[in-house]
C-alpha positions in Angstrom: -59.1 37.7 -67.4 -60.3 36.8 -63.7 -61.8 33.6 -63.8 -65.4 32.2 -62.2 -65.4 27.9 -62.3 -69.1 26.9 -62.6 -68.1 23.2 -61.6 -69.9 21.7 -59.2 -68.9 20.0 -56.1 -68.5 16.2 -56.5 -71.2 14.2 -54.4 -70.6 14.0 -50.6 -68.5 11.3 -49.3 -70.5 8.7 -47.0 -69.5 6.5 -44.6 -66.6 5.7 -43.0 -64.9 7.9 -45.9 -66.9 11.4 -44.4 -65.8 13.4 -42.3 -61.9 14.4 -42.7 -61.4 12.3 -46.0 -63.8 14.8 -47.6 -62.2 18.0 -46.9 -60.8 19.5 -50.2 -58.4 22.0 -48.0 -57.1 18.7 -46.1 -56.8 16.5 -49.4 -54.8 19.5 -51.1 -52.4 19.2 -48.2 -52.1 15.7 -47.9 -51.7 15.7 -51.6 -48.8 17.9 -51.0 -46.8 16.2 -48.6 -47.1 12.7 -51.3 -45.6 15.3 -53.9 -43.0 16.5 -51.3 -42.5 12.4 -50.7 -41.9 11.4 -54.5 -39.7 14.5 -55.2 -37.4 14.0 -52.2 -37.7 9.9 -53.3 -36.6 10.6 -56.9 -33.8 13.1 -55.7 -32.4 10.6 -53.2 -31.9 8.1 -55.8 -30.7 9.8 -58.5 -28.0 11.4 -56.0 -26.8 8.1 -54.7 -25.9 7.0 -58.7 -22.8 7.7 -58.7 -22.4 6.0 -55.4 -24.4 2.7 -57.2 -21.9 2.8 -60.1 -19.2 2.7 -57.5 -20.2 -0.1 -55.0 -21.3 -2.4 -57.8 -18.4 -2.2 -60.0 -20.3 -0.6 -62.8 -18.6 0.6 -66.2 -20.4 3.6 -67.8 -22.3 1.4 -70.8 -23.4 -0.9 -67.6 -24.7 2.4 -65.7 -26.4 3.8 -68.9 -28.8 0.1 -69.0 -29.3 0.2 -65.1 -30.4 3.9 -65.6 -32.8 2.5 -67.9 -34.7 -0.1 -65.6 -36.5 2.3 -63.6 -38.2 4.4 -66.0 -38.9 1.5 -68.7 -40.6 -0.3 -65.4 -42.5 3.1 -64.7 -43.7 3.4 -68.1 -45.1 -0.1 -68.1 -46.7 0.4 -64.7 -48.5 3.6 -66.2 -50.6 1.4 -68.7 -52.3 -0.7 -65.9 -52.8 2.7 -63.5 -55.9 3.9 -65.7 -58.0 0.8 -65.6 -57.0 0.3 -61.2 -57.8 3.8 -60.4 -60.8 3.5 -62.3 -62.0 0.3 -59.7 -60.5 1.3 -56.6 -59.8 5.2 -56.8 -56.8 7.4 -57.1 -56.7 8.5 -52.9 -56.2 4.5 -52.3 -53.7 4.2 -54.6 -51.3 6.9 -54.0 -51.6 6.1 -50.1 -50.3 2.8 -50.8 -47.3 3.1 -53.5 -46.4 6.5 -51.9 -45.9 4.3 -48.9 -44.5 1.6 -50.6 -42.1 3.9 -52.8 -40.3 4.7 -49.5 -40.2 1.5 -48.8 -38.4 0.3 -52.0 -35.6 2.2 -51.5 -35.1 -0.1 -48.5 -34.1 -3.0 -51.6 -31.8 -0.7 -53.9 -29.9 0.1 -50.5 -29.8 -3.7 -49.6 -29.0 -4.8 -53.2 -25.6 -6.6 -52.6 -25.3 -8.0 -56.6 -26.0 -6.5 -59.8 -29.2 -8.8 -60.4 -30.5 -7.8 -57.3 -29.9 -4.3 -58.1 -32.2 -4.2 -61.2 -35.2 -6.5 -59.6 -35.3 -3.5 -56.6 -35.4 -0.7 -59.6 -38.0 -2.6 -61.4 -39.9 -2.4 -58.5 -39.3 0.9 -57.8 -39.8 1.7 -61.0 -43.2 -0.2 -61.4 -44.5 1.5 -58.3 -43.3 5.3 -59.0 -45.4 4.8 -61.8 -48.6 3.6 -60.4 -47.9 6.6 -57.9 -47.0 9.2 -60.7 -50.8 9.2 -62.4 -52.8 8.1 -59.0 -51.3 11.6 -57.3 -51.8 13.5 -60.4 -55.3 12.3 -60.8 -56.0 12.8 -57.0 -54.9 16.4 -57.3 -57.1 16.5 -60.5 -59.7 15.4 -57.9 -58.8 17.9 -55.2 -59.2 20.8 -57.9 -62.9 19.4 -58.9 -64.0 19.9 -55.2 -61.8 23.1 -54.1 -63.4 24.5 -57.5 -59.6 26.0 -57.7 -56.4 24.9 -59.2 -53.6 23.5 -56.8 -51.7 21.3 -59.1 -48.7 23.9 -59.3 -48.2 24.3 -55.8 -48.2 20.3 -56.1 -45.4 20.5 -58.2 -44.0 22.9 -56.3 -43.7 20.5 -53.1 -42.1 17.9 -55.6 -39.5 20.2 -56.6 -38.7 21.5 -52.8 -38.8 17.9 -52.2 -36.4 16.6 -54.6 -34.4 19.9 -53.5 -33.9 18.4 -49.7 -33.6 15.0 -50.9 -30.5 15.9 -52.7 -29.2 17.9 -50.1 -29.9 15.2 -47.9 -28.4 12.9 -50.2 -24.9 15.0 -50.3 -25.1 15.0 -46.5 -25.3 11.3 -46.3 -22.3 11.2 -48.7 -20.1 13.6 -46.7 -20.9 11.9 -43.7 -19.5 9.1 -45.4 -23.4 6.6 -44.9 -23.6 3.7 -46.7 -26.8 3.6 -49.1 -28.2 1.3 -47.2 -28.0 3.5 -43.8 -29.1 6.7 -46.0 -32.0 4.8 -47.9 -33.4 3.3 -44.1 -33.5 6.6 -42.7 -34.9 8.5 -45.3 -37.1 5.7 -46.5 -38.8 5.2 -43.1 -39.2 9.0 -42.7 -40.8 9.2 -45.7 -42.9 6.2 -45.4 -44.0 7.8 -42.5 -44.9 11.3 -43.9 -46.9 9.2 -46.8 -48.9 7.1 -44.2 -49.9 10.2 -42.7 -50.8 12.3 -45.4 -53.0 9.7 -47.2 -55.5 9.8 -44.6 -56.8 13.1 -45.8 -57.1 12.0 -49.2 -60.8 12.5 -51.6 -62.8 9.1 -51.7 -63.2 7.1 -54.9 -65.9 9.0 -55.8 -64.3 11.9 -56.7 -62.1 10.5 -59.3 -65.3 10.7 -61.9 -66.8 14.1 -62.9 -69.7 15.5 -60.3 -72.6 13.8 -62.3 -70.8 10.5 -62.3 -69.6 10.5 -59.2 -72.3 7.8 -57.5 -71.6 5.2 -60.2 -69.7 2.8 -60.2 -66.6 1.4 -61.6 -65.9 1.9 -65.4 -63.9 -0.8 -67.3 -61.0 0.4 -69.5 -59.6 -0.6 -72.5 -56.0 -0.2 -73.5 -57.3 1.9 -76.6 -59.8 4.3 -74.3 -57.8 7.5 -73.5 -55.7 7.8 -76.4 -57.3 11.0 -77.9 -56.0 13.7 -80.2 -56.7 16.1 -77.5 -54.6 14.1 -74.9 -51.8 13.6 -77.5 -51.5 17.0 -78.5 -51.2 17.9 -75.0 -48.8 14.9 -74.5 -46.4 16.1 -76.8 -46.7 19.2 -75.5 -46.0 18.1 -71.8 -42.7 15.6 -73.5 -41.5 19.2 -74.9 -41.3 21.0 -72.1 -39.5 18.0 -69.9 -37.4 17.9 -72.9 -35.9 21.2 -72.2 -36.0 21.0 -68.7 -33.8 17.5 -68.6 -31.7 19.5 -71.5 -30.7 22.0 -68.8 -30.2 19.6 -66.1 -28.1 17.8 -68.0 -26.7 20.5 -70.5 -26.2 23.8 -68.9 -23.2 23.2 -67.6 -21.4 21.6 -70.7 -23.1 24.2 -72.2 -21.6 27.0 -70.4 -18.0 25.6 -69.5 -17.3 24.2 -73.2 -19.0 27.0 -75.3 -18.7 30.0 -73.3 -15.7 29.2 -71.2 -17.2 29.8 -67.6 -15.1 27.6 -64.7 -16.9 24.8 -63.1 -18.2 26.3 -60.5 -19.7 29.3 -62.6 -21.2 26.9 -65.1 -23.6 25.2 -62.1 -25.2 28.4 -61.9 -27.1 28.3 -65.0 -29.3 25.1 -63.2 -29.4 26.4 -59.7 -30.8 29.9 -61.2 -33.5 27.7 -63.5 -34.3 25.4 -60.5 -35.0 28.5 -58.0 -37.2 30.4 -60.2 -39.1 27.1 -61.9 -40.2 26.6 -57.8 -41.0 30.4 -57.2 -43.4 30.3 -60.4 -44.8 27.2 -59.3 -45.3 28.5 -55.7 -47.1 31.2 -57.3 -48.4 29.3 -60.5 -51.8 28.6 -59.0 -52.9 31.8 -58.4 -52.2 33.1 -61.5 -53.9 29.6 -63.2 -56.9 31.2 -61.3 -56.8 34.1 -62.7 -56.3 34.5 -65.7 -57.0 30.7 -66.8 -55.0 28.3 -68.3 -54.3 29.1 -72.0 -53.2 32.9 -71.2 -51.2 31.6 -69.0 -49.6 29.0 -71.2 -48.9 31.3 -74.1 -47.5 34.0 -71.7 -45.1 31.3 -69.9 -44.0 30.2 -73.2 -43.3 33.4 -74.4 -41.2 34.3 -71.4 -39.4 30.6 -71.9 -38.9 31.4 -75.5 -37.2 34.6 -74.4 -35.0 32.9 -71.7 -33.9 29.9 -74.3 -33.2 33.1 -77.0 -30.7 34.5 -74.3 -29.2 31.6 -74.1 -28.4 30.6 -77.8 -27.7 33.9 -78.6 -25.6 35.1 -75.3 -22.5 36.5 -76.0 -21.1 35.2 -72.6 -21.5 33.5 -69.7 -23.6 36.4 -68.3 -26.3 36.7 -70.0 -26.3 32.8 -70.7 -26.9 32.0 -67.1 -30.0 34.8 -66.8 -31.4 33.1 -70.1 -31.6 29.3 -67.7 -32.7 31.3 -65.2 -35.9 33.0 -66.8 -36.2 29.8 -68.7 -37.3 27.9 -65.0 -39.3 31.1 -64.6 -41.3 30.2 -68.0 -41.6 26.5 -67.8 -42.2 26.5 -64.3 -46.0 26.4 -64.4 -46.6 24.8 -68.0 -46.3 21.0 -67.0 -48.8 21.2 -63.9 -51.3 23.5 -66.1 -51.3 20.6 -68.8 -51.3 17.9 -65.9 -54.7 20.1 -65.1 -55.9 20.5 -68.2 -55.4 16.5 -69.5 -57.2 15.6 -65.8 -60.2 18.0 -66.2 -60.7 17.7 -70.0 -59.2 15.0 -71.5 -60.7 12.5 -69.6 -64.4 13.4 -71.2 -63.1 13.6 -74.4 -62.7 10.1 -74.1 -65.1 9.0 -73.3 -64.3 7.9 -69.7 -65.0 10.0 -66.4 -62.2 8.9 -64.5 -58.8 11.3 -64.6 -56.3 8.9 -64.3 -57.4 7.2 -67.5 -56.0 10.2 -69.5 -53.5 11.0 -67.1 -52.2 7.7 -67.8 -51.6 8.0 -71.6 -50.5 11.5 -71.4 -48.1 10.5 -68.6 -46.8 7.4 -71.0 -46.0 10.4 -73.5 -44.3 12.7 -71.0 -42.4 9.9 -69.5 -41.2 8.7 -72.7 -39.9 12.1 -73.7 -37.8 12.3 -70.6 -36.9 8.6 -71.6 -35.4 9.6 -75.0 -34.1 13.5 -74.7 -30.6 12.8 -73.1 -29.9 10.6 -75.7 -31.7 12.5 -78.7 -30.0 15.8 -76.9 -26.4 13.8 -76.9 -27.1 12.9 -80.7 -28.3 16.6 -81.8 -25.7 18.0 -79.9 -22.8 16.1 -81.8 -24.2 16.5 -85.2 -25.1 20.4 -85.1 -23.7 21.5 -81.7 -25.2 22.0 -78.7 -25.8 25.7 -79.3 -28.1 25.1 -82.6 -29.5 21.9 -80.4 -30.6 24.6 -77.6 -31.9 26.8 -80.6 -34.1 23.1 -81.9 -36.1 23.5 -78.5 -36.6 27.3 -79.0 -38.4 26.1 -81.8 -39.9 23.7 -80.0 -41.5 25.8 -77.0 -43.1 28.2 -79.6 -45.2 25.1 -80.7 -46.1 24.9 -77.1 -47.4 28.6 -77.4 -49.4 28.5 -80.6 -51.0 25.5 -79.0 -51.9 27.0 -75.6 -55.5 26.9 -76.3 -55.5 23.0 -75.8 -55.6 23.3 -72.3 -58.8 24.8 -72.6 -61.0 23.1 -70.0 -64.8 23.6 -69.9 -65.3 23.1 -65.9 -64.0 27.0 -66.1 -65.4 30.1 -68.1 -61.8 31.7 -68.6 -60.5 28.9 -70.0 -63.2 28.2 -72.6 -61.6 29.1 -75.5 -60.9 26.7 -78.5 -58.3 24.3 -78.3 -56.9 26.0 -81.9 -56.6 29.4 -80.6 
């Protein structure tokens, strides 16, 4: 069902902020590159853990707390982003911690003592998280004016990201760098690459929908936001980074303990789900376009649902891996959609016109998800198996489907269907 968005363009930018800061085509590549920044950020940290565990004389119950620092940190960071973004906009925000992001990895690499070690990943953590709902919002923003989605090719640049940051990462290790040499290079690069970018970001002004876009700041409450339409999709966006962090972490025990495969066979289940989750984004926002957000829920799902049922019920390796593989194919575009769809809608049905506020909550959901699944994974897993804990999220992603109307957003006529259907 082709779609036709009625929205209209958010007021003009004046001032110093005209000109190249109020280019939607400009903003959706600057927006981008602070994607590509965070993924390839994320990717070279969690690549240099084993290396952290190492130099600081870690046991594994001492890595598992450390592991924890970061997103706790995040999560409490995402609580304050709603209310700043509202004062001072999501552009100036993710200019600054993208930037500064970089920068923090310049105190995990220096770290030369445990305690020092977690006061660096609480401030990386507190940042990421400021940065996490300020770009979201932002791209929210860039959508309002570009009157198109672009939050899956966002995604998309995180995930290509966090792709050459590993690589990067395993470089650095083979090369035999310190973390400090590896996190000064890549940090300043980055740094770099974020400073540019985020001066072709929206003004303030487009943070709030088109009619409220020449008022000015709103005041938020820690209760504003926290709606049953933003929880709904909340839970919906903590399910599907529940199965993905299942197959990052699972696929290979999966395959090599259940079905036998040798190492090096079982790492193809992830690589096959991580190429085809960043094809289907690449393509994700054309096909958000048109045919609208809750067809294209239900349909990924569907085709998620399948890949997960080749999985559980695979009679080998073989058709086990293809199962991973279509399963990135499905899930690829669902978290960005509902990113969209909590940015466009959910922020109304608050009551508030700013994005971030609901981007904020849902992100605390999300983020807590991803928090909790190894563990509640690890748990499931022992007590039933891992093949019947696979089969639990199968179940899981139809939920996902039936609900696909949520992301119903009212700024475009092929998405206006009820949130029930």
């Amino acid at each position: 069902m082709p779609e036709h968005d009625t929205s209209p363009t958010p007021a003009s930018p004046t001032g110093a902020s005209a000109g190249a800061r109020g280019e939607p085509t400009a903003a959706r590549w600057a927006m981008a590159a602070i994607f590509f920044v965070n993924g390839m950020i994320m990717a070279s940290y969690f690549v240099r853990v084993p290396s952290l565990k190492v130099e600081h004389g870690l046991t594994e119950g001492q890595l598992g707390l450390l592991l924890i620092v970061m997103p706790v940190s995040a999560l409490l960071s995402m609580q304050l982003a709603g209310n700043l973004t509202a004062r001072v906009g999501s552009a100036w925000i993710a200019r600054v911690t993208a930037v500064g992001l970089s920068l923090s990895m310049f105190g995990i690499g220096a770290a030369d003592s445990v305690v020092y070690l977690v006061l660096a990943l609480v401030v990386f953590g507190l940042i990421d998280g400021l940065l996490d709902v300020s770009m979201n919002a932002q791209a929210v923003a860039v959508e309002r004016a570009a009157k198109r989605p672009i939050m899956n090719s966002c995604h998309a640049a995180w995930s290509i990201g966090a792709v050459i940051g590993s690589s990067f990462g395993g470089l650095a290790m083979r090369l035999e760098w310190s973390i400090a040499q590896h996190y000064l290079l890549a940090g300043a690069f980055l740094a770099l690459v974020a400073a540019v970018a985020g001066r072709w970001t929206l003004p303030a002004g487009a943070d709030r929908a088109p009619e409220q876009a020449d008022k000015g700041s709103e005041r938020v409450g820690w209760r504003t936001g926290w709606t049953g339409r933003v929880v709904l999709l909340g839970a919906m966006g903590a399910t599907v980074l529940l199965c993905e962090g299942a197959i990052g972490n699972w696929s290979g025990v999966f395959l090599h303990e259940d079905h036998g495969a040798p190492l090096a066979v079982a790492s193809t289940g992830y690589i096959g789900f991580t190429v085809l989750q960043v094809a289907g984004r690449l393509v994700g926002d054309r096909l958000h376009e048109r045919y609208g957000a809750p067809a294209l829920v239900r349909w990924s799902s569907a085709i998620a649902i399948l890949g997960m049922a080749l999985v559980v019920f695979g009679p080998s390796p073989v058709p086990v891996i293809a199962g991973f593989t279509v399963v990135g194919a499905g899930v690829s575009v669902l978290l960005p959609v509902v990113f969209s769809a909590v940015g466009h809608s959910g922020a109304s049905d608050s009551g508030t016109h700013n994005a971030a506020v609901a981007l904020s909550r849902f992100t605390t959901m999300t983020y807590s998800g991803l928090l909790m699944g190894p563990a509640v994974i690890g748990w499931l897993a022992e007590w039933i198996g891992l093949t019947w804990t696979l089969g639990f999220l199968l179940v899981l992603m139809v939920g996902v489907m039936l609900n696909a109307g949520a992301t119903a957003t009212a700024n475009r006529e092929s998405e206006k269907e009820s949130p029930a259907a």
